[in-house]
PLY file of the C-alpha trace (Angstrom):
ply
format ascii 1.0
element vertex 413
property float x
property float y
property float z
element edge 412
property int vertex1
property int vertex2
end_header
8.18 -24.09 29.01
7.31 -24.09 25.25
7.49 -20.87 23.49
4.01 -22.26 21.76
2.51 -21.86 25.44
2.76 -18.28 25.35
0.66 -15.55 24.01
3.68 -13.18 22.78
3.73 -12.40 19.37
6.95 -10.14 17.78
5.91 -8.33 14.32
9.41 -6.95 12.21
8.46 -3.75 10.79
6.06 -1.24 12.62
4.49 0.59 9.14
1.03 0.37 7.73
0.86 -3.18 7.66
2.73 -3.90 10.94
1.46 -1.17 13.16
-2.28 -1.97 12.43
-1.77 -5.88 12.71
-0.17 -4.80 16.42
-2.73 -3.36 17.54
-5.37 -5.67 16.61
-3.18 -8.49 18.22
-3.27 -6.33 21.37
-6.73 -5.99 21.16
-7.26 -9.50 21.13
-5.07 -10.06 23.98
-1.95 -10.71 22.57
1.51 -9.31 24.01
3.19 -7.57 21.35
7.18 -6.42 20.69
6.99 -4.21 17.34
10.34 -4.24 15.92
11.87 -1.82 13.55
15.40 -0.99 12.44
14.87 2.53 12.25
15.74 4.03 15.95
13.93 7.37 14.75
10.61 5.53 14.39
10.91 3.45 17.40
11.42 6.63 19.63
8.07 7.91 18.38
5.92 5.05 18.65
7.76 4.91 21.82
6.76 8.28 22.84
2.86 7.46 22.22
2.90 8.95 18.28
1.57 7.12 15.67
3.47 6.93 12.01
0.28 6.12 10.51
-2.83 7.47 9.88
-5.11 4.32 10.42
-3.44 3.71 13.81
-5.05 7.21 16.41
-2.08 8.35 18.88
-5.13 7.55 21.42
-5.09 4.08 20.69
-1.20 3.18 20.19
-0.85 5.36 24.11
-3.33 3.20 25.90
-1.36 0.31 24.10
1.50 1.07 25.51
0.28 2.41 28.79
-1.32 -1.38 29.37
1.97 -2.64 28.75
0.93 -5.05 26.42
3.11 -3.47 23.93
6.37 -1.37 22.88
8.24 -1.15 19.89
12.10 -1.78 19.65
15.05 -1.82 17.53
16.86 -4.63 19.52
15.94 -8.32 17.14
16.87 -10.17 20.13
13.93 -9.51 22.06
12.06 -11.67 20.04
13.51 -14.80 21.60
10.49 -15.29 23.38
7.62 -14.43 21.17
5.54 -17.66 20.20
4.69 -15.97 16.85
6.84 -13.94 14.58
5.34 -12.04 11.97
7.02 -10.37 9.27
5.64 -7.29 7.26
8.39 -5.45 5.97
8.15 -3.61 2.22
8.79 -5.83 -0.92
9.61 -3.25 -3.15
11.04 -2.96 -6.62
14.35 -1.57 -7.97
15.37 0.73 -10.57
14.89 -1.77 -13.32
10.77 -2.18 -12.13
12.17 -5.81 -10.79
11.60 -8.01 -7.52
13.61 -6.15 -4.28
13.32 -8.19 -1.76
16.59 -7.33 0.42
14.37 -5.71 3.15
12.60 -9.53 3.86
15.89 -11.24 3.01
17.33 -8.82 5.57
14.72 -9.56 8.43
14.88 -13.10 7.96
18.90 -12.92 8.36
18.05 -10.17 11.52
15.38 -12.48 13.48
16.85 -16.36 12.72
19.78 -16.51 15.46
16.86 -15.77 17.78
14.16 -17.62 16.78
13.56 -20.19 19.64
12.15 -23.69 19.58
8.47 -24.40 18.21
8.47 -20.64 17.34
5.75 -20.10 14.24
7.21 -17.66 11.72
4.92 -16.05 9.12
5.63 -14.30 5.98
2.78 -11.45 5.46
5.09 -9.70 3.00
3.65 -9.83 -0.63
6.03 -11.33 -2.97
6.02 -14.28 -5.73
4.90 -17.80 -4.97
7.73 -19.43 -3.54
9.32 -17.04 -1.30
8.72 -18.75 1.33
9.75 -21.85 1.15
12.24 -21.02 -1.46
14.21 -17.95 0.82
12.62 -17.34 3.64
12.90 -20.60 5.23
16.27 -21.55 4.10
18.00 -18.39 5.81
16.05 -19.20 9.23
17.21 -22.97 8.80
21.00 -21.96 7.98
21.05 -19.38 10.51
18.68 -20.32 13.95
19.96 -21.22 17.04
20.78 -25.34 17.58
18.39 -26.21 19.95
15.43 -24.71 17.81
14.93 -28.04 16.24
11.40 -27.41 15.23
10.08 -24.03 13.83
6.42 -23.68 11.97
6.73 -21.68 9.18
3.39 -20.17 6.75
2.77 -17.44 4.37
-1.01 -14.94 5.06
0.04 -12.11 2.55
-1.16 -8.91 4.19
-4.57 -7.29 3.32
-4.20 -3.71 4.70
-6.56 -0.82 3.25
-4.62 2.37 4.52
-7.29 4.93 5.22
-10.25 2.54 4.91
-13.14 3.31 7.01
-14.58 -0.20 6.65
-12.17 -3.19 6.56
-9.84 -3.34 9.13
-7.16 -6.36 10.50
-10.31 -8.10 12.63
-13.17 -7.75 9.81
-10.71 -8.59 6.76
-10.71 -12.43 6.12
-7.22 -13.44 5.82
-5.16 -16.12 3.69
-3.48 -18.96 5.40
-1.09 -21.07 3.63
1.37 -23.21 5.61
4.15 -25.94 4.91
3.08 -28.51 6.85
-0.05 -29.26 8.79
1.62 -28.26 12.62
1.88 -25.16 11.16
-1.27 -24.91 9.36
-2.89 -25.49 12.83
-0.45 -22.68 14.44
-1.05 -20.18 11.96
-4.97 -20.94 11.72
-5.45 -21.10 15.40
-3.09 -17.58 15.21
-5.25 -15.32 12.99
-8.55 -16.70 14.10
-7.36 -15.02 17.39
-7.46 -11.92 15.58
-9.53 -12.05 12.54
-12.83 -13.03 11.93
-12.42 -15.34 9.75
-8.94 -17.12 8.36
-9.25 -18.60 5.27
-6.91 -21.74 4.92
-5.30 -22.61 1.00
-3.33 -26.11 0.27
0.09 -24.15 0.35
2.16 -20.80 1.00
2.82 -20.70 -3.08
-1.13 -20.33 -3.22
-1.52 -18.04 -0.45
1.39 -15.61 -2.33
0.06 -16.03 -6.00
-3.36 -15.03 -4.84
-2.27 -11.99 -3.02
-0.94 -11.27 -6.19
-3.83 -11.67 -8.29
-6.06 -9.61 -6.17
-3.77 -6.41 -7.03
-3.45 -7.41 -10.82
-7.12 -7.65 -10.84
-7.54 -4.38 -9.86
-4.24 -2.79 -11.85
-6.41 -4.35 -15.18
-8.97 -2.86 -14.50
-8.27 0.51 -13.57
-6.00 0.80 -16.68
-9.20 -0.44 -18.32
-11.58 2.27 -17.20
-8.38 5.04 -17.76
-8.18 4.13 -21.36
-12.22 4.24 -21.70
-11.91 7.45 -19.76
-9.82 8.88 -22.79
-12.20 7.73 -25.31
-15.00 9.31 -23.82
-13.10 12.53 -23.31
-12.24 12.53 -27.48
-15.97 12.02 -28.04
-17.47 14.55 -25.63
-19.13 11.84 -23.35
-18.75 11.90 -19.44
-17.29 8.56 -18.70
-18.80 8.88 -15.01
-21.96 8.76 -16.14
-21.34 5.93 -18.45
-19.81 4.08 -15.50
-22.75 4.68 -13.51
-24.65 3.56 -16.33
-22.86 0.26 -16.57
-23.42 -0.36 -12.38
-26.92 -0.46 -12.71
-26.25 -4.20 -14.02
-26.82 -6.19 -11.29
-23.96 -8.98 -12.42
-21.41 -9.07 -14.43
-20.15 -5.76 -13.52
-17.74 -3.94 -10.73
-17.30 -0.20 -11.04
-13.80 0.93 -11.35
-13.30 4.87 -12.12
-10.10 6.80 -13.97
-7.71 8.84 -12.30
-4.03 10.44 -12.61
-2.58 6.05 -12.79
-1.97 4.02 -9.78
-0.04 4.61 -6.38
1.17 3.31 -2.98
2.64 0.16 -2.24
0.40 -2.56 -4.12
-1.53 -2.12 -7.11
1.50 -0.60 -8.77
4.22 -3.00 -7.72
2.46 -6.63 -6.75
1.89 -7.08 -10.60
5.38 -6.48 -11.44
6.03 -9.69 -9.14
3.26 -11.36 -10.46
4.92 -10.82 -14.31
8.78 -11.29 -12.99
7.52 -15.03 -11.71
5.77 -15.59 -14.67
9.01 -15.18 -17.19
10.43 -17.50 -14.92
8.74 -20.59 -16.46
8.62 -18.34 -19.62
5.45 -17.46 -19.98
3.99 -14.40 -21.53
1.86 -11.50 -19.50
1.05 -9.63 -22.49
-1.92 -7.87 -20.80
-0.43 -7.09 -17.36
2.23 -5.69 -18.83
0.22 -3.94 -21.31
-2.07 -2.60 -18.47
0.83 -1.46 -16.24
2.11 0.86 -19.37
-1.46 2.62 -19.51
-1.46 3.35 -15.90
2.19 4.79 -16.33
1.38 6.92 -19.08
-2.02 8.33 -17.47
-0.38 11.16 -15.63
1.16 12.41 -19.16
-2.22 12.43 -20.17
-3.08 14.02 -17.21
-0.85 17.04 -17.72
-1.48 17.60 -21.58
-5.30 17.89 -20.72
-4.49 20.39 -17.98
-2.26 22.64 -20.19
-4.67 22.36 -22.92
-6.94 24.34 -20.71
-4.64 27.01 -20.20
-3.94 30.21 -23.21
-1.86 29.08 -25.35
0.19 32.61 -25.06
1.07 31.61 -21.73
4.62 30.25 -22.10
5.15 28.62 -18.50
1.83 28.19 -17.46
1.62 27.68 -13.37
0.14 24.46 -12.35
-1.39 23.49 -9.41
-1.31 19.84 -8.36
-3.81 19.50 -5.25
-3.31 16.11 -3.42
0.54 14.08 -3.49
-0.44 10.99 -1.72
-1.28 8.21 -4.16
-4.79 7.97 -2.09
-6.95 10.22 -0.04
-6.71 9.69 3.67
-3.36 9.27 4.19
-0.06 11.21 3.78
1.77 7.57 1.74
3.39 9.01 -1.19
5.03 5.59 -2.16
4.98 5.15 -6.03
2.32 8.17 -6.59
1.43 9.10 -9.92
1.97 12.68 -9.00
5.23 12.29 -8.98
5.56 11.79 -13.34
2.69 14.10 -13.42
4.75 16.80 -11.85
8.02 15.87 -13.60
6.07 15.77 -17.00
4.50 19.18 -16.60
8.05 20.50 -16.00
9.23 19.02 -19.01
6.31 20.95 -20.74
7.53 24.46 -19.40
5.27 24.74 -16.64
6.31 25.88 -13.17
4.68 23.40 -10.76
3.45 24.25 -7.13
1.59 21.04 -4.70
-0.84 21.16 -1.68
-1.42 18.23 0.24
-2.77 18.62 3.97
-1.64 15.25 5.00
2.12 15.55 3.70
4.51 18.08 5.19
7.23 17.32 2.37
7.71 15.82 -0.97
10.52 14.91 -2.59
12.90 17.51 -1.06
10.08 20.09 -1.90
7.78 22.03 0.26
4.18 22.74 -0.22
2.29 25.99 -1.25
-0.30 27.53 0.21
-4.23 27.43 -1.68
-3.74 31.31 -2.49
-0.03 30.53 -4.99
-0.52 32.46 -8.11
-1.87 29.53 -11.10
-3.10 29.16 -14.27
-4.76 25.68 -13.50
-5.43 23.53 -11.07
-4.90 19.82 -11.17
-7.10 17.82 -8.57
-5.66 14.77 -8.04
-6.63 13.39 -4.84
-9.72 14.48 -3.13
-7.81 14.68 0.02
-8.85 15.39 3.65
-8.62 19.15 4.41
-8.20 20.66 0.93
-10.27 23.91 0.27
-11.44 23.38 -2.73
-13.54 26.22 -2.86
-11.38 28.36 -2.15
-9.55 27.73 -5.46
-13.22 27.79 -7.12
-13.71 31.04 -6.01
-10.55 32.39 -7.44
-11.63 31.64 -10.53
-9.02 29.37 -11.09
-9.32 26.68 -13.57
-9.35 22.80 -12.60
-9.38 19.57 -13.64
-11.03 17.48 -11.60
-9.63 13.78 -11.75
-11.54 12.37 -8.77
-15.24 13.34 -10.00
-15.64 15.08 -6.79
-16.54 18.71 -7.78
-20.10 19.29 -9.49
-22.02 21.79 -11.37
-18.81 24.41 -11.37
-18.17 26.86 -13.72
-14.07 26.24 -15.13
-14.35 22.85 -13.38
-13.40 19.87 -16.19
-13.64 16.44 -15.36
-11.29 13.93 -16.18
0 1
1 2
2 3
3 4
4 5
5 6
6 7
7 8
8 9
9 10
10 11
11 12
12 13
13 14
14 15
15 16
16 17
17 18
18 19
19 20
20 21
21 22
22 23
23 24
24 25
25 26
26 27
27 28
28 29
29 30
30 31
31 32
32 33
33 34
34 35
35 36
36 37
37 38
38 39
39 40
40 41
41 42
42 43
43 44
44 45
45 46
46 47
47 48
48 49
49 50
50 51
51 52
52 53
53 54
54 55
55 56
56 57
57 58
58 59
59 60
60 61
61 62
62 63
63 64
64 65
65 66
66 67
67 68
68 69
69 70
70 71
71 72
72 73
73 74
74 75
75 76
76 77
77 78
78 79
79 80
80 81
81 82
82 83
83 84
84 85
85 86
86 87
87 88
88 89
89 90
90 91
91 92
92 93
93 94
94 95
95 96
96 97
97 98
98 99
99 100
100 101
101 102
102 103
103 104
104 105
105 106
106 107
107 108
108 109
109 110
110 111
111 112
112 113
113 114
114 115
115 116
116 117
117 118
118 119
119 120
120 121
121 122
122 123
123 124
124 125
125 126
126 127
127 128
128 129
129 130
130 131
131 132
132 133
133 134
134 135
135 136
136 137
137 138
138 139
139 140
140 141
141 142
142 143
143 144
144 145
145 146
146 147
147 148
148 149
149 150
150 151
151 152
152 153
153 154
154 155
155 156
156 157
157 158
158 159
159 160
160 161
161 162
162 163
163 164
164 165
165 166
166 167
167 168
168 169
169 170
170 171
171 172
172 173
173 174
174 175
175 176
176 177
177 178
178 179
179 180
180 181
181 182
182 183
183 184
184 185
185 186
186 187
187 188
188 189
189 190
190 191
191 192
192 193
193 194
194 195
195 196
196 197
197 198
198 199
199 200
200 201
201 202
202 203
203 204
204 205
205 206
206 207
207 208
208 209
209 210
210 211
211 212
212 213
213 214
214 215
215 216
216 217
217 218
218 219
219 220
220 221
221 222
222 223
223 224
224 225
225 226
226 227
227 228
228 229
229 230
230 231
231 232
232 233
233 234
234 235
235 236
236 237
237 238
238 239
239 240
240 241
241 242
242 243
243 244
244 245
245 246
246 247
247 248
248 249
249 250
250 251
251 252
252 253
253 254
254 255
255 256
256 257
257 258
258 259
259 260
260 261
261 262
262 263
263 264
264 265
265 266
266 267
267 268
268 269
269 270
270 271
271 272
272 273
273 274
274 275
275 276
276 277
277 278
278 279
279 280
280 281
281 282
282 283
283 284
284 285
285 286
286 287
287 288
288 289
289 290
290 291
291 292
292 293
293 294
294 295
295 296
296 297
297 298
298 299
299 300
300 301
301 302
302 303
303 304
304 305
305 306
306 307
307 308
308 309
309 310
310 311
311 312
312 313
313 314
314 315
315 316
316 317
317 318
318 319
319 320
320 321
321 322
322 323
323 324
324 325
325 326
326 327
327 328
328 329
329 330
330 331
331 332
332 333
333 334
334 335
335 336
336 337
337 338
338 339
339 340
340 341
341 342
342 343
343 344
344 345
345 346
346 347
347 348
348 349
349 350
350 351
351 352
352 353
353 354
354 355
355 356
356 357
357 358
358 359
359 360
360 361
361 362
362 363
363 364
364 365
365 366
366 367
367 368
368 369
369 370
370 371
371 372
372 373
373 374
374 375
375 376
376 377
377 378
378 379
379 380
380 381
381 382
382 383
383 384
384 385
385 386
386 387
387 388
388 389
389 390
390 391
391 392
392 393
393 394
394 395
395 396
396 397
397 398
398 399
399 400
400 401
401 402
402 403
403 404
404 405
405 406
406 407
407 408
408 409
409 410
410 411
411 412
């Protein structure tokens, strides 16, 4: 029997995008193997625990209790999954450059066991070309001999962590395949678990646009962060400004300041985006412009937090309240808190965090609400933090999420 006849779909990597798209696979009826190299993870999916916050324990048990999934470390297992999906990080290195050794390494992991008329789909974001270019190559070098015929197509992921809205069924997806058997596997694939799958001419459009939906949004935010600063120098309260702006009903999207950007896309997708540019050398003056005032918000960040503190206090204690790079969820991948800590240090000041949702950072523990400061930094209006509690303290804070209103000591960013 042809692989293609059954319903059995393996996904390589169980994280935030692969755990979610599980689930919703199950939920449409799908049998699913989650596969991840790290044993400790497995066990604990295993064991009816969710890693991540937008998958409940309640739904991964009943999951597994129906049987119509479990998560393992063994590759081989996916010999007889019709679909194979990968989701596995694209990171990037020390030099802020394309690190794609994780995919490179799951394509080398699954392709001696990808059987005949398997489809395999790339929904890790990279540069156009990946692929076709590496991807597809290392399956074709590597799969078994009697796989003569494997579909192969690129639908970048578009995962929200922590958003109570879009989801894997509501959240049209990108289809983009090499060839039109498998544009009609992949298609007929996601409409089984999407609402709508939008189909593009190739996988090279289906990666550059992934990528252009995160540059959009790094632009933008570095936009409304440099605004932010002017309005600060000239006394005006750039939330209000921004709320002034919405009430156009075109032309406009609201985007608002904060410490920089965080997590796994917005500040790492445009970095591929500019690498694959100076490929064909061309320029990405504003990208690259854009991704330098992100990275320097959290400096500014710190100086306007010590400037609220006496200037007679030589190591000022600060406060940072929320380490995650977004509220919801405990993800501290590529947080700005991490430079806005390290800055403040460099400044004198003896640093102290609070996050609800993350149990250690960095090798460092957390503090509890009542640690001795001289200023609070609010940087994520995270689940579960007090805030009043520092308020009435009397403790100073700036408030970079224009949550807190109408508070004595309270400065907004």
């Amino acid at each position: 029997m042809s692989t293609q006849e059954s319903r059995i779909l393996a996904i390589i990597g169980q994280g935030y995008v692969g755990l979610p798209l599980a689930m919703a696979a199950v939920d449409a009826g799908w049998m699913v193997i989650g596969i991840d190299n790290l044993e400790a993870k497995v066990s604990q999916i295993n064991s009816g625990k969710s890693p991540v916050e937008d998958i409940s324990d309640i739904q991964l048990q009943a999951a597994l209790a129906s049987g119509a999934y479990s998560a393992s470390a063994d590759f081989s297992s996916i010999a007889k999954a019709s679909v194979i999906t990968i989701c596995v990080p694209t990171p990037v290195d020390e030099k802020r450059l394309p690190d794609l050794s994780l995919l490179q390494s799951a394509a080398t992991a699954i392709a001696p066991f990808v059987s005949n008329e398997t489809l395999v789909v790339s929904e890790s974001t990279s540069y156009p070309g990946t692929l076709r270019d590496i991807i597809i190559p290392i399956i074709d070098s590597l799969k078994p001999k009697n796989s003569v015929k494997v579909y192969f197509a690129s639908a970048p992921e578009r995962v929200n962590p922590g958003d109570p809205v879009w989801n894997q069924r509501n959240t049209p997806r990108l289809v983009g395949a090499i060839d039109t058997a498998s544009q009609n596997r992949a298609l007929a694939f996601y409409k089984s678990i999407c609402d709508v799958a939008v189909l593009v001419s190739s996988p090279e459009v289906a990666e550059a646009a992934k990528l252009l939906e995160n540059t959009f949004r790094l632009v933008n935010i570095a936009l409304v962060n440099e605004f932010s600063q002017i309005c600060s120098a000239s006394g005006i309260n750039v939330h209000e400004v921004i709320d002034a702006a919405t009430s156009k009903p075109y032309g406009f999207m609201p985007f608002r300041p904060g410490v920089g950007v965080g997590g796994h896309c917005i500040p790492v997708d445009p970095l591929y985006l500019t690498w694959w540019a100076r490929q064909s050398g061309e320029k990405v003056e504003l990208i690259e412009s854009a991704d330098s005032v992100n990275r320097q918000m959290p400096r500014y960040v710190a100086r306007r937090a010590l400037n609220m503190i006496d200037t007679s206090i030589t190591n000022p204690r600060v406060l940072i309240l929320g380490v995650s790079y977004k509220p919801g969820v405990g993800d501290v991948r590529e947080t700005p808190a991490s430079e806005l800590r390290d800055f403040l240090i460099s400044q004198g000041a003896i640093v102290g965090w609070h996050d609800p949702l993350v149990s250690v950072w960095e090798n460092s523990k957390p503090v509890d609400l009542s640690w001795d400061c001289d200023v609070a930094i609010l940087t994520v209006n995270q689940v579960g933090i007090n805030i009043e509690q520092i308020i009435g303290r009397g403790i100073q804070i700036l408030d970079c999420t224009n949550s807190i209103k109408n508070f004595a000591g309270v400065k907004s960013l």
